[in-house]
C-alpha positions as CSV (number, residue, x, y, z in Angstrom):
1,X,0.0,0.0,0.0
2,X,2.9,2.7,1.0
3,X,4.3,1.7,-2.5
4,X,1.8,2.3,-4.3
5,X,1.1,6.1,-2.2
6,X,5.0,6.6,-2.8
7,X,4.6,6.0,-7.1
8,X,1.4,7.8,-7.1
9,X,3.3,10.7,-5.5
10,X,6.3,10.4,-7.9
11,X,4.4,10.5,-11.4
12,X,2.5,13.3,-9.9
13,X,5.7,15.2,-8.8
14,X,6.8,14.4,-12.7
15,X,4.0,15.6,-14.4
16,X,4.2,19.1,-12.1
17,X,7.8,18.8,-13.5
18,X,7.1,18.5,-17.1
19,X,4.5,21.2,-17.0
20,X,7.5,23.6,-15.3
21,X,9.4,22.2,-17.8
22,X,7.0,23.0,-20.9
23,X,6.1,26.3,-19.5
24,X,9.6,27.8,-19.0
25,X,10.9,26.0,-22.0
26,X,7.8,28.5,-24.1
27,X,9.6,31.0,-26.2
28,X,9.8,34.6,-25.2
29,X,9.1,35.8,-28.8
30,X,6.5,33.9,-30.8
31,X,6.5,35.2,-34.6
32,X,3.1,34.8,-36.1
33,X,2.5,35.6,-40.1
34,X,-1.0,37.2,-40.8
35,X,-1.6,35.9,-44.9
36,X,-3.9,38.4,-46.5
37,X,-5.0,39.1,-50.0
38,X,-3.2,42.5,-50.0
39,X,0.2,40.4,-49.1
40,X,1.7,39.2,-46.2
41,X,2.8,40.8,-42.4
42,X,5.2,39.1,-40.1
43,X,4.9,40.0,-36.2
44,X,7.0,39.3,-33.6
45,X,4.9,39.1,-30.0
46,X,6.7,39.8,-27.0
47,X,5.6,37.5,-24.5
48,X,8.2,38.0,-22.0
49,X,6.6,41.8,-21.4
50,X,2.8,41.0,-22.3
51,X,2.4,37.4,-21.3
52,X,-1.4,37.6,-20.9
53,X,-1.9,40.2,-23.9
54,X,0.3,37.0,-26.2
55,X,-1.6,34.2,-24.8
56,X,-5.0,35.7,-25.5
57,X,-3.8,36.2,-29.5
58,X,-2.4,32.9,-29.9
59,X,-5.5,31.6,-28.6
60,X,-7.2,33.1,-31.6
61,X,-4.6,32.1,-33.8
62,X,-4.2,28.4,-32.6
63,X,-8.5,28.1,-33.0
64,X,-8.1,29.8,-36.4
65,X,-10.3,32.0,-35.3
66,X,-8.6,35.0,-37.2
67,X,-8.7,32.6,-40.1
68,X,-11.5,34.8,-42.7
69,X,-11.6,37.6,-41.0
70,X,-10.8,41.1,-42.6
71,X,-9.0,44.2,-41.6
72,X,-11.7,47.0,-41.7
73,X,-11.1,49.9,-40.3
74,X,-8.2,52.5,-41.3
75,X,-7.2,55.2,-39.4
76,X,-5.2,58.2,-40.9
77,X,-3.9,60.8,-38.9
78,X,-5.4,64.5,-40.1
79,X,-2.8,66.5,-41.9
80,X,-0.3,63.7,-42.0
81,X,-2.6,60.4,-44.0
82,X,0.6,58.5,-44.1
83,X,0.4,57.9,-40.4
84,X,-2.5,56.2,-38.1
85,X,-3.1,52.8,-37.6
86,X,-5.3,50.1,-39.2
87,X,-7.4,47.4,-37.6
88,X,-8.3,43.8,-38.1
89,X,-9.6,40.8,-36.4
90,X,-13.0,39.1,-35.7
91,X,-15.0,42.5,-36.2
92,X,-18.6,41.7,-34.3
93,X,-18.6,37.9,-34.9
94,X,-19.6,36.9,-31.7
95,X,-19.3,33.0,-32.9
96,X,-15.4,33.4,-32.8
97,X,-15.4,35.3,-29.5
98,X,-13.3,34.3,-26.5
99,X,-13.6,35.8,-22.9
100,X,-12.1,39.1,-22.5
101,X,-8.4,39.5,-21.4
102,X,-7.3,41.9,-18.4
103,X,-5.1,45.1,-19.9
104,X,-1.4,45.1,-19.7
105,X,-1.0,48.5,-20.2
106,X,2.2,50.0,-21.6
107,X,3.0,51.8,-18.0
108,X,3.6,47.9,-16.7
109,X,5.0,46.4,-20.1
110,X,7.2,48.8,-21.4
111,X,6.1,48.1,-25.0
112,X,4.9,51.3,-26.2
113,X,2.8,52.5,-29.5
114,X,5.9,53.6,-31.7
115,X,5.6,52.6,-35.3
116,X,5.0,49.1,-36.4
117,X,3.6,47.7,-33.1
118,X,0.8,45.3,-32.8
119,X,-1.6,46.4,-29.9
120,X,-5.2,45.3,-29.0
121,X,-8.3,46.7,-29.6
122,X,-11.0,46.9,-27.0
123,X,-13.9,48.8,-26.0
124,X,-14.8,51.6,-23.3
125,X,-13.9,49.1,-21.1
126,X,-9.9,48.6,-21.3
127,X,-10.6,44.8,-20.2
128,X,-12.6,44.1,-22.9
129,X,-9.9,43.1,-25.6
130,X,-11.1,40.1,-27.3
131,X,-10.1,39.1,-31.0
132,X,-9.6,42.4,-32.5
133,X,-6.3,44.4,-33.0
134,X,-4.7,47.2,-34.6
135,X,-0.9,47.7,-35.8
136,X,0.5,51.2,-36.1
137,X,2.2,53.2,-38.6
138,X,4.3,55.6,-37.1
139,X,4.4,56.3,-33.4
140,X,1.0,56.6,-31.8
141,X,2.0,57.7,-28.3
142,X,-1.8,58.6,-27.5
143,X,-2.2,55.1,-26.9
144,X,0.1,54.7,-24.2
145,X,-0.9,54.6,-20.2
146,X,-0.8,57.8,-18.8
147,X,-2.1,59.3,-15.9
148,X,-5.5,57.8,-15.2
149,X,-6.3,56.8,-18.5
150,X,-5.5,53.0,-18.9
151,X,-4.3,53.1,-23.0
152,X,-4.6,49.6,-25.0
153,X,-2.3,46.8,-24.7
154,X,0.9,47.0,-27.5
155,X,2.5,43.3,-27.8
156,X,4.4,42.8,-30.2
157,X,6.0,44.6,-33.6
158,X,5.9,44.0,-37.0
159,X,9.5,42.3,-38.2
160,X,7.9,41.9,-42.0
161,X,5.7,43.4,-44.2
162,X,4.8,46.9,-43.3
163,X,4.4,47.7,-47.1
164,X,1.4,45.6,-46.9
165,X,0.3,47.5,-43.6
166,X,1.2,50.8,-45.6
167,X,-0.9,50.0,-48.7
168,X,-4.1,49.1,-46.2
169,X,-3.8,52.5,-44.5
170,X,-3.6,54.1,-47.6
171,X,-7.2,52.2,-48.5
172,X,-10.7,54.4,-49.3
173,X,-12.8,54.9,-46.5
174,X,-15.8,55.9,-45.2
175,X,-18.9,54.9,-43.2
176,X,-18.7,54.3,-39.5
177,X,-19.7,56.3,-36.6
178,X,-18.3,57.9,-33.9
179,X,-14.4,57.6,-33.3
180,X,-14.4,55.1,-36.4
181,X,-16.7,57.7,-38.8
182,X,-15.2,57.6,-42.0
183,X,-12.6,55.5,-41.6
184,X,-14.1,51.9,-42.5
185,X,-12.4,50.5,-45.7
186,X,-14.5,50.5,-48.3
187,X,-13.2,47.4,-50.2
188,X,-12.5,45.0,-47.0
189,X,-8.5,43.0,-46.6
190,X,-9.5,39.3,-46.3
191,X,-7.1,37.9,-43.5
192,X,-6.8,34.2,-45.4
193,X,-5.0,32.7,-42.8
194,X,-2.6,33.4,-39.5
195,X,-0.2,30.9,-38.7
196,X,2.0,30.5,-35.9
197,X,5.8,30.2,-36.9
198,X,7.5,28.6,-33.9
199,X,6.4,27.2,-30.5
200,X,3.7,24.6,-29.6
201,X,0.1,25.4,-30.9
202,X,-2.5,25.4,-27.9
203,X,-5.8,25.4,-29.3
204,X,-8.6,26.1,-26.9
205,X,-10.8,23.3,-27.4
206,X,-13.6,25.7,-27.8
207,X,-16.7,25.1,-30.0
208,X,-16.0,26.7,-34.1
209,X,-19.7,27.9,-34.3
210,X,-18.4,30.0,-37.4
211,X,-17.5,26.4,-39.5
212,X,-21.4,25.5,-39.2
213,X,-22.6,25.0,-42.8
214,X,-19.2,25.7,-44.3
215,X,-19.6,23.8,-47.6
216,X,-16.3,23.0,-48.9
């Protein structure tokens, strides 16, 4: 009986081991390539500063939840259009959704809104990043934490392909309302696929409500 008790107690002190293992043995950088029909865009995502901000993309991207989804929103800086940001991700489809993820703002990260990083989107409420995200061209420092206001969440930069990001802010707009009035692009970028490039793949084992009546 104590034998048994004492091997139960080792493979249990194993497996904590081989999850301590797995865990430190995760890459800090975890490069990601978003494949869209206006080219590709190579991001590195720093999850050594933004752990929870990474894990809650890569969730997305190991579903292939961002798999079909557009970028649809361009925002160009007044007086200087060449600057702004653009914006992507699952848009309103609440079948792709995942729960929110707290804010790491930039005042605990370090990552700040300079030009090509990757930050999230959310809504009035800073926690309420899900599946949508934005990458800028040229410094945005208006994004950043400071003072009381809380900012969004930068992650990661770009390492390839902001031509392509270029060309989509550069896009015809209009429509919207509010803070996104006229800045909607007119003529949609299909994101065709986003693959991770290195490290393991945790999918979520979430329902794919979206791949209902997919005819293929």
């Amino acid at each position: 009986m104590m034998r048994t008790i004492f091997y139960a107690l080792l493979t249990g002190l194993a497996a904590l081991l081989a999850l301590g293992t797995a865990a430190a043995g995760a890459p800090d950088t975890i490069r990601v390539r978003i494949v869209t029909t206006a080219g590709p865009i190579t991001v590195a995502l720093d999850r050594k500063h933004a752990p929870k901000t990474v894990e809650n993309f890569m969730d997305y991207v190991d579903d292939g939840r961002l798999d079909g989804t557009q970028f649809y929103r361009t925002s160009r800086r007044k007086g200087d259009p060449k600057h702004g940001f653009i914006q992507g991700g699952i848009g309103m489809d609440a079948r792709r959704v995942l729960p929110s993820v707290p804010l790491e703002p930039t005042s605990e990260t370090g990552i700040k809104h300079s030009d090509a990083t990757i930050s999230m989107a959310h809504g009035a409420d800073p926690d309420s990043a899900t599946g949508n995200f934005s990458i800028m061209v040229g410094d945005n420092p208006s994004l950043d934490a400071h003072g009381d206001y809380r900012g969004f969440a930068a992650f990661g930069h770009v390492v390839a392909g902001m031509n392509v990001v270029k060309k989509i802010l550069a896009m015809k707009s209009g429509g919207g309302r509010g803070s996104m009035k006229g800045q909607m692009i007119l003529d949609p970028v299909r994101i065709v696929r986003v693959q991770r490039l290195n490290g393991t793949p945790h999918p979520t084992g979430r329902p794919k409500p979206w791949l209902i009546n997919i005819r293929r």
